[in-house]
Wavefront OBJ file of the C-alpha trace (Angstrom):
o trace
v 249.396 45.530 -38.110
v 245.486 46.250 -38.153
v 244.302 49.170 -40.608
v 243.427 52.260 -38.709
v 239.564 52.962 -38.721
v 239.730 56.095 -40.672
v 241.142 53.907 -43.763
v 238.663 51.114 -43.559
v 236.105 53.891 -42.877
v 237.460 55.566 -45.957
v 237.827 52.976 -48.227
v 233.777 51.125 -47.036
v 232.507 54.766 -48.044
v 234.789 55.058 -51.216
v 232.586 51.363 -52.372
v 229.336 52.975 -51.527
v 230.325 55.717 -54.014
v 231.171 53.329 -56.793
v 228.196 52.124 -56.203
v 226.262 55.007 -56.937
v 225.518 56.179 -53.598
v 226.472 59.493 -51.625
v 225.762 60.047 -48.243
v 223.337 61.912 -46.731
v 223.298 63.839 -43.146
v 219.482 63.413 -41.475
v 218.613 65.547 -38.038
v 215.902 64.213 -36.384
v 214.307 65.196 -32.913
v 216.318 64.522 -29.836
v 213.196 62.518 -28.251
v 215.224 62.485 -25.200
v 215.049 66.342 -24.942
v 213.119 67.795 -21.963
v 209.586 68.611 -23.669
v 209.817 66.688 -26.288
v 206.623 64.534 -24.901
v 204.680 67.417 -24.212
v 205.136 69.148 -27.749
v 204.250 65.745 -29.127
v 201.381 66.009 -27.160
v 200.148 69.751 -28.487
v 200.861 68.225 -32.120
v 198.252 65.696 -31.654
v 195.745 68.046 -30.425
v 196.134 69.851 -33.009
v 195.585 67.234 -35.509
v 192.586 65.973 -33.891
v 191.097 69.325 -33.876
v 191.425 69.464 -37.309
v 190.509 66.071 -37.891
v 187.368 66.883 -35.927
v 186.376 69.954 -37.995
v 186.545 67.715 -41.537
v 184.127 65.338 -41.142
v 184.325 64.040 -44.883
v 188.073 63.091 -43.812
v 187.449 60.174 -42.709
v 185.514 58.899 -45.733
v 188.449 60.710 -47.983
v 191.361 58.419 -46.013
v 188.996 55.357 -46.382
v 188.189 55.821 -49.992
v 192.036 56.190 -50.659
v 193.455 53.309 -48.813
v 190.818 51.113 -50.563
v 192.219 51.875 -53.748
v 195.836 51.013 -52.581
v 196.214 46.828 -53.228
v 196.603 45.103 -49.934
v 195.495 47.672 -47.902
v 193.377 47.393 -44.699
l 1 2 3 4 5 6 7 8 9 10 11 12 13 14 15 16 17 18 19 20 21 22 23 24 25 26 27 28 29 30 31 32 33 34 35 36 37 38 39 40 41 42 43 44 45 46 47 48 49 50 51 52 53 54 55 56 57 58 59 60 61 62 63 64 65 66 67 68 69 70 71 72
């Protein structure tokens, strides 16, 4: 007779536990939700406005991936 889900479920979670881990609920965005794109969109903008009014930014992000090994 094959072991219901809910105990092999049970007992695969039980071992992660042993194993030090616990489990952990994420929410992300639903990119599939109607305006999803567009509020993406206004994000961006948004960004690059402020990128454009920081001109030193650049030099700061380039300065600080240089120091990061392997980095280019």
């Amino acid at each position: 007779m094959p072991t219901p889900a809910s105990h092999r479920v049970r007992k695969r979670r039980d071992a992660l536990r042993a194993a030090g881990l616990r489990p952990v609920q994420i929410w992300v965005p639903d990119t599939r939700r109607p305006g999803f794109a567009a509020e993406c969109a206004r994000q961006i903008a948004l960004v690059n406005e402020a990128d454009a009014r920081d001109p030193d930014l650049d030099r700061f992000i380039e300065a600080a991936a240089a120091s990061v090994e392997g980095w280019e």
